[in-house]
N, C-alpha and C positions, 0 to 999 in steps of 0.2 A: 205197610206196603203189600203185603200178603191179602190182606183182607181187600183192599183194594184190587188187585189181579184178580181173586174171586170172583167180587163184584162185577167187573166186567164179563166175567165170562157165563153171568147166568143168566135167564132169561129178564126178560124185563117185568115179568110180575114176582119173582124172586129175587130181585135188585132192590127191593124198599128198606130191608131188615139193615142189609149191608151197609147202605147209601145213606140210612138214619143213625147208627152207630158209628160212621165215620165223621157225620158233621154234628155230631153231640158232645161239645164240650165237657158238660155234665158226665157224661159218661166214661168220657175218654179221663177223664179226672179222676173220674173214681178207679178204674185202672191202674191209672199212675201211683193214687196211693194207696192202692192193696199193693204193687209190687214195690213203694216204699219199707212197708211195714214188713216186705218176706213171705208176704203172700202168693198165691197164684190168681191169675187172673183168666176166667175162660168165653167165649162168645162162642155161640151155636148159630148157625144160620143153615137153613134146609131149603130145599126146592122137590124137585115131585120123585126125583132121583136115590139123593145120597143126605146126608147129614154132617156139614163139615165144622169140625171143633178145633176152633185154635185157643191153644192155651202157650199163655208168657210165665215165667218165674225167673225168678232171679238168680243167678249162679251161686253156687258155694263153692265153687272152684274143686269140689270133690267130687265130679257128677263122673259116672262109669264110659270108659273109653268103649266105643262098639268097636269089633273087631275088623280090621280094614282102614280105620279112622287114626287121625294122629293127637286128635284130640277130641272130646265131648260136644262142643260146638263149633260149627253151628252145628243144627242138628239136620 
């Protein structure tokens, strides 16, 4: 969902990386089981600006509460 708002919001020659990662099965698979196995999973996509990284893991249910929060997640 995340990746996708991105995607919208960048220009249209920096929309390909987004727009191919989203509709790549393959991909999205391999994803799902690095964060089977406990892995992290991360995708980089950049345009002329910034460099935006999102990265997934999986919870241990022991992840550090930030101050203000009542819980760890979301984040």
């Amino acid at each position: 969902m995340r990746v996708t708002f991105l995607a919208e919001q960048l220009d249209a020659g920096h929309i390909v990386p987004a727009a191919r990662w989203l509709a790549d099965e393959d991909v999205m698979g391999a994803a799902m089981q690095a964060l089977h196995w406990g892995e992290s999973y991360s995708l980089t996509i950049s345009d002329d600006q910034a460099v935006y990284v999102f990265t997934a893991q999986t919870s241990s249910g022991v992840e550090p509460v930030l101050p203000g929060r009542e819980t760890a997640w979301p984040l």
